[in-house]
N, C-alpha and C positions, 0 to 999 in steps of 0.2 A: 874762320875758314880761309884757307890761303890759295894763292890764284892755280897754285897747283892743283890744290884738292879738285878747284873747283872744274877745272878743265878734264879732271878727269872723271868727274863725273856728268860732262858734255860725251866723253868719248865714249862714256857705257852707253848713254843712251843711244846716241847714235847708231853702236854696235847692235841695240835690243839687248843689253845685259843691264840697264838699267836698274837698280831696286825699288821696292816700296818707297825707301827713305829718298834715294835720288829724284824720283818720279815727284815726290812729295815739296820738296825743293824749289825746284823746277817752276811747280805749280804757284809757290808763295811766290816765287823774283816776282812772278808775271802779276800776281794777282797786287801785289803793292806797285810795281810803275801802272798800273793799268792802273789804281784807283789816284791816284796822283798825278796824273797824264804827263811822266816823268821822260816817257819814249818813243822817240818819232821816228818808223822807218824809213829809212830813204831811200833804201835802193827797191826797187819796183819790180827789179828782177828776179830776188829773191823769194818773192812772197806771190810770181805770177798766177800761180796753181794752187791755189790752197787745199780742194779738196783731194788732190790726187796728194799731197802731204801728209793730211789726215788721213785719208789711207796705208799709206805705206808707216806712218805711227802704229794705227792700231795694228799692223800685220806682223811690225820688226815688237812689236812690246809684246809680254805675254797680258799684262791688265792693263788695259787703256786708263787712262784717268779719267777719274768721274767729272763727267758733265756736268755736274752742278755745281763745280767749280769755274770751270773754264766754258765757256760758250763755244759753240762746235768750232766755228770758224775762228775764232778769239784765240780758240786753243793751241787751232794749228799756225798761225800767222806768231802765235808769240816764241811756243818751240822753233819755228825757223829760225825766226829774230836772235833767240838764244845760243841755236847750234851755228850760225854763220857766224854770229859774232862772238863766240867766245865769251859771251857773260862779260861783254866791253866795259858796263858799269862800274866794276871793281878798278879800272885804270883812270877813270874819269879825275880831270882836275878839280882843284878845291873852287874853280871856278865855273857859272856858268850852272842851267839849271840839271835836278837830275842827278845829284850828288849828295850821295848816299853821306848820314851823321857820323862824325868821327868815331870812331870806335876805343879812345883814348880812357873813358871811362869806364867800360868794362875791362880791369884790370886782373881780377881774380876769377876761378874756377868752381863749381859745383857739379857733381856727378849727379847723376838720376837714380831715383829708388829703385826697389826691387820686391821682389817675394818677403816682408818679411811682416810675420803674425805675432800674435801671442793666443792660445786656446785657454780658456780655464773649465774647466772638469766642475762637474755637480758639486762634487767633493772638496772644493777652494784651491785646488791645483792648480797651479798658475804653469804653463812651459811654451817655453819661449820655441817657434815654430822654426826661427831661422837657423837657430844654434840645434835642433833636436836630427840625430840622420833618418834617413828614409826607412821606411817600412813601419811596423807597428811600434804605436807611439803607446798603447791603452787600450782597456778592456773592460767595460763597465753593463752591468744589467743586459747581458747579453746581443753588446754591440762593440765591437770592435773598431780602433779607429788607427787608422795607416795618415803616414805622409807618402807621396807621391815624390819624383823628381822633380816633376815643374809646376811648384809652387801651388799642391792642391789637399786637400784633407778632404779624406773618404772613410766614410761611414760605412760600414757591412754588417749587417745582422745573420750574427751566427747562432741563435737559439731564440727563437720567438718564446718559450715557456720562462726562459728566465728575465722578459723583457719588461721591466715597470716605468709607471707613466710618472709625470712631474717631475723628471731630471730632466736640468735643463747644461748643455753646455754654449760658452761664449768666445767668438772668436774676433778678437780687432785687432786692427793694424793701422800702425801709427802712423804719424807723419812721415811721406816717403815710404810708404808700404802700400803692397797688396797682396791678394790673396784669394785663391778659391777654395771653398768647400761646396763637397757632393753630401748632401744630406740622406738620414736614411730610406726617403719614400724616392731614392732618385734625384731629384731635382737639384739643380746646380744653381750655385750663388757665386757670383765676382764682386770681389770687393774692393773698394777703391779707397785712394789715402784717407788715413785720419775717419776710420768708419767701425762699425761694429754691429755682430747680429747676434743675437739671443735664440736660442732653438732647444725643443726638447729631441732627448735622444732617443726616443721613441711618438712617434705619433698616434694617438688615440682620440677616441672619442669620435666626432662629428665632424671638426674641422681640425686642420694641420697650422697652425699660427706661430709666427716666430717677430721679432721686433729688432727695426735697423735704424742705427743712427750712422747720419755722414751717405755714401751712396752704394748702391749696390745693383747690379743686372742678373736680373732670376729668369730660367729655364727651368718653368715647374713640370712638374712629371703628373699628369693627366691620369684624375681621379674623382670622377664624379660624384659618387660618395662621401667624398671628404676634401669640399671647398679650400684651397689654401689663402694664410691671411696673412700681408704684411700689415703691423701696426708700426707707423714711423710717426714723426712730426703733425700733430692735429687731424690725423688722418690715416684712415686704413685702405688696404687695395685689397680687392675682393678677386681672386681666379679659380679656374680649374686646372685648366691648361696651357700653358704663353708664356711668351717672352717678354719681357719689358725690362725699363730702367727703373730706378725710380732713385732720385737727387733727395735727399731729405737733411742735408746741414743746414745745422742751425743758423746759419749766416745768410742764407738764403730760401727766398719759397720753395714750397716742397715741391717738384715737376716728376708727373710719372709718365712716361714715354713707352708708346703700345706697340713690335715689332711684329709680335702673331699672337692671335688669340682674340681673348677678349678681356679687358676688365673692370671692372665697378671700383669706382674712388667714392670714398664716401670721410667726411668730415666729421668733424667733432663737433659742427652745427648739425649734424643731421642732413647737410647737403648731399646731393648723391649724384654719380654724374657715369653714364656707362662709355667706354672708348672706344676705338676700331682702331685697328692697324694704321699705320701714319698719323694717328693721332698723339696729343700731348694735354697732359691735364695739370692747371698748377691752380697752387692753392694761394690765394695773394694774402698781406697781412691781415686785410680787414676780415677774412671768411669768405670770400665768393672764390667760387671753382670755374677756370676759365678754359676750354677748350679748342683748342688748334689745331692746323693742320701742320706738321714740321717735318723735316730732312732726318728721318730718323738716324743716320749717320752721326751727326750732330753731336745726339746727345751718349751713342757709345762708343766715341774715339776714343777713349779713356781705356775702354777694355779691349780694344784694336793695338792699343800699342802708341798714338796720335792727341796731338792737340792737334783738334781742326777749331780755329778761330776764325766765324764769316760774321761780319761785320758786329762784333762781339768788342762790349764797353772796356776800357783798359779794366777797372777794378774787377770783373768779371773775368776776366782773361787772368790777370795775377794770381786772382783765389787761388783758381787751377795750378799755377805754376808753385804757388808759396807749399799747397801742402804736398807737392808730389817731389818736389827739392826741401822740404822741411827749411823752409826760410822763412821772416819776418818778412812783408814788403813795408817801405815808407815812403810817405810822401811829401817831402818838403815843401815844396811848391804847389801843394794841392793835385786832387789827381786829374789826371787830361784826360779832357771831354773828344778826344778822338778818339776810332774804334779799328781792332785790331782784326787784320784778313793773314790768315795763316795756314798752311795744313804743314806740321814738322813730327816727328819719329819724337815722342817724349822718352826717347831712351840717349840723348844727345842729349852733352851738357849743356847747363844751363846757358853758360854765354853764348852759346852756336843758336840758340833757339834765339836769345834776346840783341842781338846782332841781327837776327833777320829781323823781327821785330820793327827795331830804329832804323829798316831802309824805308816803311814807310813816314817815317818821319813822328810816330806817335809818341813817342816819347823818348828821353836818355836813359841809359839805367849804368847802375854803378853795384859791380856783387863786392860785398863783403864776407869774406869766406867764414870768417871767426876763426874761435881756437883752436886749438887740436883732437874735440873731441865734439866740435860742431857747434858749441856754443855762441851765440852771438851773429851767427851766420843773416846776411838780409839782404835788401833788394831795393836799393834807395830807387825811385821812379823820379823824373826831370821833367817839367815840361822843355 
């Protein structure tokens, strides 16, 4: 990002034309000198008033930035600091503390993924969702199935008499993909890189159950009658009604994360464990089910559009970055035990995200693009 960009995205904010993405910016400079104690105000003048600051923030933005990044007063005293000085950082000499990692080894570019699926049909039809156009894609056992313009697969049942049970269709996307489908009881699933869900195209019987690997955020459609079941990684989520996440790659414990509703996680030991809203249920490798209280934000930046990174381990942080750029990360020097604080727009490329990254100082990184068809592409990590 170059000192022009960046000044003018001081002067949106200023204005109140601010974006999500700028607002989000903003927030990482601060939240890295601030964990680094990298920046010292000086001038006493500038910062005399804080809350009449914080005010005239929230009045010129249309969404203030959340609080649970920035501490009320924290927040305003750092956007001061920001807007007088021009995001001074960027000029700072190679000497002297507070001087951001050279940026020498980020030499190549990666773009950020997008909508892109693959569905397969009861039938072994495989069609590729990115390359297919919009409107109806299929017509099977009297259900119809449409693409959308923004990256979504809807299910419509147009003849309930010609509707039979035990066809199932599958919809995943690959590294550097996502995706939505609206299944046929309603309920909407977002699907995140490198995931996959299994579902019949028709619901019957007693319960509505479908199975996901990799992650996925369901908005089930409220049916008392007919409990719905995710069966993922050593464990099923039991709802009627709700929101939730639920992370289930195999690289990681399975975390299901509760936004409304209610719902019963229940293991493959027969552990059972029921959740409430702001809670978090993970499954750790031995079999115990541990319950939390978490920043439900947190865990669905991913379908906002955001990597929000608060105090989140580098190799934890990577994951996220490797399968939504479809890259290898490595790590020569072993990975660095510092943690990464971030909130960035996961639709910026990749060096813009990992540039901010290395002003806290957590590591180097160096993209290797690969060849022309993506092959080989990675993500060398430096202490």
């Amino acid at each position: 990002m170059t000192e022009k960009e960046i000044n003018e995205i001081t002067s949106r904010y200023q204005a109140g034309n601010a974006t999500e993405e700028d607002k989000a910016f903003l927030e990482s400079w601060y939240l890295h000198h601030n964990m680094a104690d990298q920046f010292e105000i000086a001038d006493n003048d500038r910062i005399s008033d804080v809350d009449l600051a914080w005010n005239e923030i929230q009045t010129k933005t249309a969404k203030p930035a959340k609080t649970w990044l920035l501490p009320r007063i924290a927040a305003a005293a750092a956007i001061l600091v920001i807007l007088s000085f021009g995001l001074y950082f960027y000029s700072y000499k190679a000497s002297g503390p507070g001087v951001p990692p050279a940026k020498t080894d980020i030499v190549s570019n990666i773009g950020p993924g997008g909508n892109k699926a693959f569905l397969t049909l009861s039938n072994g039809k495989k069609i590729s969702l990115t390359d297919v156009p919009e409107g109806e894609i299929a017509e099977q056992a009297g259900i119809r199935i449409k693409k959308s313009g923004d990256g979504q697969i809807i299910y419509e049942v147009i003849n309930t008499d010609h509707q039979e049970g035990n066809q199932f269709n599958t919809i995943e996307t690959p590294r550097g993909g996502q995706y939505q489908v609206k299944l046929p009881d309603g309920s909407r699933v977002w699907l995140n890189a490198a995931s996959s869900l299994k579902y019949p195209t028709n619901f019957t019987g007693s319960e509505r159950k479908v199975e996901l690997k990799g992650e996925g955020y369901f908005e089930i459609a409220h049916n008392k009658s007919m409990p719905f079941k995710v069966v993922s990684n050593n464990q099923v989520v039991e709802v009627l009604g709700t929101h939730f996440n639920l992370n289930a790659y195999t690289d990681e414990n399975p975390v299901t994360t509760l936004l409304e509703g209610s719902v019963k996680v229940v293991t493959s030991k027969d552990i059972a464990k029921v959740i409430k809203p702001g809670e978090q249920a993970e499954l750790s490798a031995n079999g115990t089910l541990k319950v939390s209280d978490v920043d439900t934000d947190l865990s669905v930046a991913w379908k906002d559009g955001k990597f929000i990174f608060r105090n989140e381990p580098v190799e934890s942080a990577m994951r996220k970055i490797a399968r939504w750029y479809d890259v290898e990360v490595v790590y020569p020097d072993g990975v660095p035990q510092r943690r990464v604080w971030a909130n960035v727009s996961k639709f910026q490329n990749v060096a813009d995200i990992l540039e901010l990254i290395e002003l806290s100082k957590v590591a180097h990184f160096k993209v290797v693009p690969g060849d022309a068809s993506g092959k080989g592409r990675r993500i060398i990590v430096m202490k």
